[in-house]
C-alpha positions in Angstrom: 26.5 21.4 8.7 27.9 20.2 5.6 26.0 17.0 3.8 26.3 14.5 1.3 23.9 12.6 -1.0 23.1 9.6 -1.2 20.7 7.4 -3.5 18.7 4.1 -3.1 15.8 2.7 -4.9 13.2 4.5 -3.9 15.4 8.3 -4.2 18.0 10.2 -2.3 18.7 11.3 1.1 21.2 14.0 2.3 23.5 12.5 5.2 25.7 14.4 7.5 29.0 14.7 5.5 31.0 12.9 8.2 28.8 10.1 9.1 29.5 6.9 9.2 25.8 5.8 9.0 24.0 6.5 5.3 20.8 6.3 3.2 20.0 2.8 4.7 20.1 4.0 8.6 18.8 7.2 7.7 15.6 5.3 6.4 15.4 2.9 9.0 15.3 5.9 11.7 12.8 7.4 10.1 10.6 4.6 10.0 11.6 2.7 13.3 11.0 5.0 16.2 9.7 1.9 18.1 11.1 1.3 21.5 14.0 3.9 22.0 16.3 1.1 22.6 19.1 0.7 20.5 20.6 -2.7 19.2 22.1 -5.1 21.6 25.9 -4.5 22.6 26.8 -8.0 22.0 24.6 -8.2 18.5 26.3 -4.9 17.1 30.1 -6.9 18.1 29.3 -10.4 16.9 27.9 -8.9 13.6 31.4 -7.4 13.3 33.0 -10.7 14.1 30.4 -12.4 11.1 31.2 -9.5 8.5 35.2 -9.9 9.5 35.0 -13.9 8.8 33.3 -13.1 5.4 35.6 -10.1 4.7 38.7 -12.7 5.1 37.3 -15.3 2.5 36.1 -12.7 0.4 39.7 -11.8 -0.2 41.6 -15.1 0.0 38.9 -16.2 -3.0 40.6 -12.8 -4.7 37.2 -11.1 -4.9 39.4 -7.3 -4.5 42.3 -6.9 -5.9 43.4 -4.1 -3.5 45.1 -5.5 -0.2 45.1 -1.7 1.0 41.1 -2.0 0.5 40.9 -5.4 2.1 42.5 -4.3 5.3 40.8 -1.0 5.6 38.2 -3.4 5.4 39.2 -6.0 7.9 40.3 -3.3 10.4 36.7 -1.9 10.2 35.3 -4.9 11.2 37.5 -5.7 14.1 36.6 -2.0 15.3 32.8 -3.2 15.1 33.7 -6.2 17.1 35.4 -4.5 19.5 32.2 -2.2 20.3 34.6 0.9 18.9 32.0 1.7 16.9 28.5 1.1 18.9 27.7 4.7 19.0 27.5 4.8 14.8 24.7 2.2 15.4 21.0 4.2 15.2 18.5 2.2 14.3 15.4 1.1 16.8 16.0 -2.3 18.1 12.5 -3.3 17.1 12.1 -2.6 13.3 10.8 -4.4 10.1 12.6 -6.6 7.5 13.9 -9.3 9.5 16.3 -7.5 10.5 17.9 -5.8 7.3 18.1 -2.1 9.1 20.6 -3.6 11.1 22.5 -5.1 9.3 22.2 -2.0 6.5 23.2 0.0 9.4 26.5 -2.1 10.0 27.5 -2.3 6.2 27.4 1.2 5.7 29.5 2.4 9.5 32.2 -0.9 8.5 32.4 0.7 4.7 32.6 4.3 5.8 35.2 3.5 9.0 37.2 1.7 5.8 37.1 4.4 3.8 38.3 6.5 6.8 41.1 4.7 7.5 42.1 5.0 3.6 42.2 8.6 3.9 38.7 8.7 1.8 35.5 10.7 2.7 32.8 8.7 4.3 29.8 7.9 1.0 32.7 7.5 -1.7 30.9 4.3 -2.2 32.8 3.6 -5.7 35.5 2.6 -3.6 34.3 0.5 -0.9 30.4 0.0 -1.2 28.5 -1.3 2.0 26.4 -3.3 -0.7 28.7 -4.9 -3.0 31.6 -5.2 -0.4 30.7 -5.3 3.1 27.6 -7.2 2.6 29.3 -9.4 -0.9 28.0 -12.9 -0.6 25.7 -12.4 2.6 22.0 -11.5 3.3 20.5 -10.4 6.2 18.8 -13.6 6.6 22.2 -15.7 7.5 24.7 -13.2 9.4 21.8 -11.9 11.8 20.6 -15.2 13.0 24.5 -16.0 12.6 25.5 -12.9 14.5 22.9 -13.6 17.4 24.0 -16.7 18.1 27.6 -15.8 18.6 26.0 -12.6 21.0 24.2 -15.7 22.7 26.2 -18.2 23.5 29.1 -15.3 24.5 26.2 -13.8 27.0 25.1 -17.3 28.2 28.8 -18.1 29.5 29.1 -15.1 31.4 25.2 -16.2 32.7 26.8 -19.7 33.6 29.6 -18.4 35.9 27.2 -16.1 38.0 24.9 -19.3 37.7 28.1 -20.8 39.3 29.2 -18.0 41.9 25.2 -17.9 43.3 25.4 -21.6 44.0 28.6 -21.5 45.5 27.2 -18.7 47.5 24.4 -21.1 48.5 27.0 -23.8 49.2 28.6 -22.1 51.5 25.6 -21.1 53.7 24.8 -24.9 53.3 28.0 -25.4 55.5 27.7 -22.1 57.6 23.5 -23.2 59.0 24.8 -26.8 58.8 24.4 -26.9 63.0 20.7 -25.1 63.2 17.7 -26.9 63.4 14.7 -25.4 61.9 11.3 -26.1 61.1 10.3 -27.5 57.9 7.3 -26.7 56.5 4.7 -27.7 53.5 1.6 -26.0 52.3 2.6 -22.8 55.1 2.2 -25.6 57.9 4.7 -26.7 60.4 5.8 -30.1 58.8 9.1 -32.1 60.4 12.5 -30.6 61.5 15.2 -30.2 59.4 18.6 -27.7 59.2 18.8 -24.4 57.7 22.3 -25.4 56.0 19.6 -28.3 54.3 17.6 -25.6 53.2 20.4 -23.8 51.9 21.4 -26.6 50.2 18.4 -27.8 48.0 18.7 -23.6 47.2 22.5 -24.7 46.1 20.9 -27.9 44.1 18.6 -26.0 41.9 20.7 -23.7 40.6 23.3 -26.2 39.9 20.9 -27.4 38.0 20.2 -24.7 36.0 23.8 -24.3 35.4 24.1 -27.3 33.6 21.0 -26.5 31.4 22.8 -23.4 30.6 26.1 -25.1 29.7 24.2 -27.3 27.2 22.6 -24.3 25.7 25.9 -23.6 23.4 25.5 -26.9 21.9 22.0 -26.2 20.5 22.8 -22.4 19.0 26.9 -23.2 17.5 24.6 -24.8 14.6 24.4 -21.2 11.9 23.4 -20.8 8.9 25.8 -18.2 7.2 26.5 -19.2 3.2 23.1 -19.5 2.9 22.1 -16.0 1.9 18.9 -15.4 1.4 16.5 -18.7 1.9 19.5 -21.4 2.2 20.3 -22.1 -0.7 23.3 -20.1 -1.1 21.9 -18.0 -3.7 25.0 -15.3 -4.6 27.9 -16.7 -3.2 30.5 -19.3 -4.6 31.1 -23.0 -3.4 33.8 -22.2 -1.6 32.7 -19.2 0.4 29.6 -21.6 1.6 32.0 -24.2 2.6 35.1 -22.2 4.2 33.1 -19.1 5.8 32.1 -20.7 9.2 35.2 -22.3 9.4 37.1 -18.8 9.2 34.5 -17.6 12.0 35.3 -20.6 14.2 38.8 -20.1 14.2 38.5 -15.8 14.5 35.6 -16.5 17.6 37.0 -19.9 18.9 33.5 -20.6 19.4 32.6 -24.3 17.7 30.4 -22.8 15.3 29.3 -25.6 12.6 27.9 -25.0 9.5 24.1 -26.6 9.4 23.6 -29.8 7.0 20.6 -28.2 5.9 20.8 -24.3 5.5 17.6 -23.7 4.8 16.0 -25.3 7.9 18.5 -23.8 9.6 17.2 -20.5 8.0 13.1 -20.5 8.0 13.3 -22.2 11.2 14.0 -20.8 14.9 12.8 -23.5 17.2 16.3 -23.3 18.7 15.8 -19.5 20.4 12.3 -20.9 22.2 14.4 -24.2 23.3 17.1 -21.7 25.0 14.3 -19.3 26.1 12.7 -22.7 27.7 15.9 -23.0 29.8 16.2 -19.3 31.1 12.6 -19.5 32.1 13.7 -23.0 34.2 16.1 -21.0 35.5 14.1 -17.9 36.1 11.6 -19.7 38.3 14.1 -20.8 40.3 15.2 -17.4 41.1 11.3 -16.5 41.9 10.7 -19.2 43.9 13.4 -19.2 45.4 14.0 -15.3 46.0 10.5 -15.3 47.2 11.1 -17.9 49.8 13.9 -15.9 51.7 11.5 -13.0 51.5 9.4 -15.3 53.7 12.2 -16.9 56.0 13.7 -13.0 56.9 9.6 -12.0 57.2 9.3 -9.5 60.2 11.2 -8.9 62.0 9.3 -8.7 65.0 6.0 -10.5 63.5 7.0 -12.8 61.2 9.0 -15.8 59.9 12.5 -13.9 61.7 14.7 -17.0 61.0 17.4 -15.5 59.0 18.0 -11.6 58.2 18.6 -10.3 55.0 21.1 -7.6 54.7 19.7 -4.3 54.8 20.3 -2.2 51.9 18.5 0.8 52.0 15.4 2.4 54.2 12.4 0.7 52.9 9.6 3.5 53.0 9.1 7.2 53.5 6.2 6.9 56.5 7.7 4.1 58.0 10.3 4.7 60.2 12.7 2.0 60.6 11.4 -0.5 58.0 13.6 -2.0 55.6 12.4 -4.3 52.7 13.9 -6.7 51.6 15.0 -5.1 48.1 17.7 -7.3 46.1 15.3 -10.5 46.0 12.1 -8.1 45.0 14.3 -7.1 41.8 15.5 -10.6 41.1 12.0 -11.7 41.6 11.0 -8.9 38.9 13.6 -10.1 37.0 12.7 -13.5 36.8 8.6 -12.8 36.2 10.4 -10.4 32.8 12.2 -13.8 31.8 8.7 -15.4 31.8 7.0 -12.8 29.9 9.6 -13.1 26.9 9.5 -16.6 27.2 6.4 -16.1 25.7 7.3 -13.6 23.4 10.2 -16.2 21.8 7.3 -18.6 21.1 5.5 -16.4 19.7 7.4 -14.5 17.1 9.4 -17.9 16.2 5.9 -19.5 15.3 4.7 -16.9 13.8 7.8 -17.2 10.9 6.2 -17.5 7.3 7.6 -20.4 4.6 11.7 -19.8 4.1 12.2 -16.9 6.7 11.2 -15.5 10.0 10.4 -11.7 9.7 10.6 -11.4 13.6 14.2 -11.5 14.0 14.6 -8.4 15.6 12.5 -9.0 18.4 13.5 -12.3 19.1 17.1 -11.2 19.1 16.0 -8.5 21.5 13.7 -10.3 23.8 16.1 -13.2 24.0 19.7 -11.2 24.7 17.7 -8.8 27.2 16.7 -12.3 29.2 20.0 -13.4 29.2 21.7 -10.1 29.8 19.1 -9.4 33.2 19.5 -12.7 34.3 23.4 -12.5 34.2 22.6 -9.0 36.6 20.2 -10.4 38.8 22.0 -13.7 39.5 25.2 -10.9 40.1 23.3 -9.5 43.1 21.8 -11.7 44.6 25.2 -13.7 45.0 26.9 -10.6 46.1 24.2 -7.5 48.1 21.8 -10.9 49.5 23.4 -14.7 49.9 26.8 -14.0 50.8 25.5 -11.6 53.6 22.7 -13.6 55.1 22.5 -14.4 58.7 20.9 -16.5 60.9 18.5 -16.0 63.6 19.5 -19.4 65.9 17.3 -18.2 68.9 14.4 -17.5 66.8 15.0 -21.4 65.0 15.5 -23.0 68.6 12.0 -21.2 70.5 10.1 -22.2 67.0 11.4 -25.9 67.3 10.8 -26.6 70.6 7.7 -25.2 70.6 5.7 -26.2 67.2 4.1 -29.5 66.2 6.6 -30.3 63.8 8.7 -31.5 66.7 6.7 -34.6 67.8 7.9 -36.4 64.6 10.9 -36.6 65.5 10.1 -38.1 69.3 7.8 -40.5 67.3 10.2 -43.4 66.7 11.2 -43.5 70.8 7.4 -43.1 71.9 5.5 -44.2 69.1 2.5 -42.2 67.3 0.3 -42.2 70.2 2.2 -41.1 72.9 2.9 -38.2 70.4 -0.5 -37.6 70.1 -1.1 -37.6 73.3 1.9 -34.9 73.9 0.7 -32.7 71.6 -3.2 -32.7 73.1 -1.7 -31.7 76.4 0.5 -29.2 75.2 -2.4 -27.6 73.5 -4.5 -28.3 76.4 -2.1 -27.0 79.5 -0.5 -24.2 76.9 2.9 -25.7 77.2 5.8 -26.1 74.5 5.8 -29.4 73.0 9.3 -30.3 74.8 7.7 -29.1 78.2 4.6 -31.5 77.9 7.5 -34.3 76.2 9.1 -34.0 79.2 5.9 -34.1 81.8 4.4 -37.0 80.1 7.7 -38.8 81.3 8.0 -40.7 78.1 11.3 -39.2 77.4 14.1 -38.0 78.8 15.2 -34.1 78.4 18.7 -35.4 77.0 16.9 -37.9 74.7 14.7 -35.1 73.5 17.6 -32.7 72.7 19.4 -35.8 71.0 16.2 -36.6 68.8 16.2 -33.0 67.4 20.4 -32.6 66.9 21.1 -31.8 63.2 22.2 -35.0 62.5 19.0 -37.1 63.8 16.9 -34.6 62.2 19.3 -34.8 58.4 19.6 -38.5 59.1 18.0 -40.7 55.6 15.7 -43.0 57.8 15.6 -44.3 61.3 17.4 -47.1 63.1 15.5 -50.4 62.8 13.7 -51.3 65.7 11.9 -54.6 66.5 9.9 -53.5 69.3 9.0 -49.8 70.8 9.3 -50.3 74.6 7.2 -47.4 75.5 4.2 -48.6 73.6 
């Protein structure tokens, strides 16, 4: 294999001769085998998209007076942003420096791709230097938090629309259980009657819910801090770059990216990633409550719950013959307990920021795009291998209605309470179903009993005033 040298401060490295990586990477390899995981897709793109915007001002200001070398340059970064060139991206997400390895890494794969594309060997930095070129009038500590902002908000939409398609999904179960009566229950306890397409529907509610919170996310992370450089005082760069850069990367994202009022809040302080991380964990226990609810509805099926069925996706054990599990809410469940956990990671490493930067960059960035990216997944199958396939058991939801407790509520404004009680002491006395011992006590009819428990008595907001209960 054939190598070149390169040099830094602290000595020289030799470096594949073809790589697109250098010295920077190389070091950063060496000293970052953390978690195995590389950088985030969507990071490694957007920070193509930031170093593209900064490329294009850098030459309308006339800082290179080579066009050929400004659009070598240019085409590099689009490559980056394009994820053509993810796999030159080595170093560990998890690494120290804020996140300078990264963005070291970047510099040195969009100046080497440059020089390709000029017909020049990769490390002919006199050329096109990843330092005083890629990176000219930047700092890691404005295009990374700039650059994960852009990966955000892009991964958040797609979040949004399978926040979307899972409610619809809901929605339409609403309408398709609208006719069953059911049980309702609180604190595991037969309660009063209500409809499975209700259920389905406060399901529906949440997530719309969380939908919206998502949609507002955007607004709270388009406020970056690129011109800012190092601490946010734009320490490097011209007047105009500060003032035109975000305005280029607007127009080349068509994301509404501003530029902050005050760049160096914008730059020692990350409140904004726990805000967002706030709202995924809303979201996420929804999904766990929620998923663990159906587990509980499709319980069984022979000795349990047995009101709806969950599709079944694969055998659920190796001694068990014929028991399947109830597999795509378990994972969403994991999911959303994951989303909790970094919740509390975000809080942590954006308090633990010192004075005019936070050195934790890298693992916020990873923590919060790995919540976002496994929410997006889990909220894709649940829609699609649980909600849209669930059924209903409407034998199994009529036998538990006419024979639980809950029932009695609903016979309670034709008899009053004490008739009730009395109904539901014989039933439990002479072992009958509560409509059997309605119907002995000749308090009600067996037509008014089925009419007192239809879907729309039991879903109806309120009684019908009565001045006087005959049958009291």
């Amino acid at each position: 294999m054939e190598f070149r040298t390169e040099s830094d401060f602290l000595g020289e490295k030799k470096i594949p001769a073809d790589a697109l990586w250098g010295i920077h990477t190389l070091r950063a390899v060496e000293n970052f085998p953390i978690s195995g995981r590389k950088v985030h897709s969507e990071l490694i793109h957007a920070f193509g998209e930031v170093k593209l915007a900064c490329a294009q001002m850098n030459n309308e200001l006339g800082f290179w007076n080579s066009a050929e070398k400004a659009s070598a340059i240019e085409k590099a970064c689009l490559e980056m942003s394009s994820g053509l060139l993810d796999k030159h991206i080595l170093v560990d997400a998890l690494q120290g420096g804020a996140g300078t390895s990264t963005n070291m890494n970047i510099n040195e794969v969009i100046a080497n791709r440059a020089l390709q594309i000029l017909g020049k060997k990769p490390g002919n930095y006199g050329f096109i230097s990843p330092l005083d070129d890629i990176n000219l009038h930047q700092s890691t500590n404005d295009t990374y938090p700039t650059a994960l902002k852009i990966a955000a908000i892009r991964l958040l939409r797609g979040l949004e629309q399978k926040v979307l398609e899972l409610q619809e999904a809901f929605q339409k179960k609403e309408k398709e259980f609208a006719h069953i009566v059911k049980i309702g229950r609180t604190q595991f306890q037969d309660a009063v009657l209500t409809t499975l397409g209700r259920e389905m529907g406060a399901f529906a509610e949440a997530f719309n819910r969380d939908r919206w919170r998502i949609y507002k996310c955007e607004e709270r992370l388009r406020v970056v801090n690129l011109g800012g450089t190092a601490i946010g005082t734009g320490l490097g760069a011209p007047k105009q770059f500060i003032f035109r850069v975000v305005d280029r990367l607007r127009e080349n994202t068509n994301i509404g990216l501003a530029r902050s009022e005050n760049l160096i809040d914008t730059t020692q302080n990350t409140d904004v990633f726990v805000e967002v991380s706030g709202i995924l964990k809303a979201h996420a226990s929804n999904l766990l409550k929620i998923s663990n609810d159906l587990r509980l509805l499709s319980s069984g099926p022979d000795a349990g719950f047995g009101e709806i069925n969950l599709p079944q996706k694969q055998a659920g054990s190796s001694i068990m013959p014929g028991k399947i599990n109830p597999v795509i809410p378990e994972a969403v469940a994991q999911v959303a307990i994951q989303v909790a956990g970094n919740d509390q990671i975000i809080f942590q490493a954006c308090s633990s920021g010192n004075l005019e930067l936070n050195q934790f960059m890298p693992l916020i960035a990873d923590t919060l795009l790995e919540s976002i990216s496994i929410l997006k997944n889990a909220c894709n199958i649940f829609a699609i291998h649980c909600i849209t396939e669930i059924t209903a058991n409407e034998k199994v939801c009529k036998k538990n209605v006419e024979n639980s407790t809950a029932t009695i509520t609903a016979l309670i404004p034709k008899i009053g309470y004490k008739n009730a009680d009395k109904i539901v002491q014989r039933a439990q006395k002479e072992h009958l179903s509560i409509k059997e011992s309605a119907l002995k006590s000749g308090l009600i009819t067996s037509s008014e009993f089925e009419e007192l428990i239809t879907p729309e008595a039991v879903c109806r907001l309120g009684n019908e005033f009565r001045n006087t209960l005959t049958t009291r």
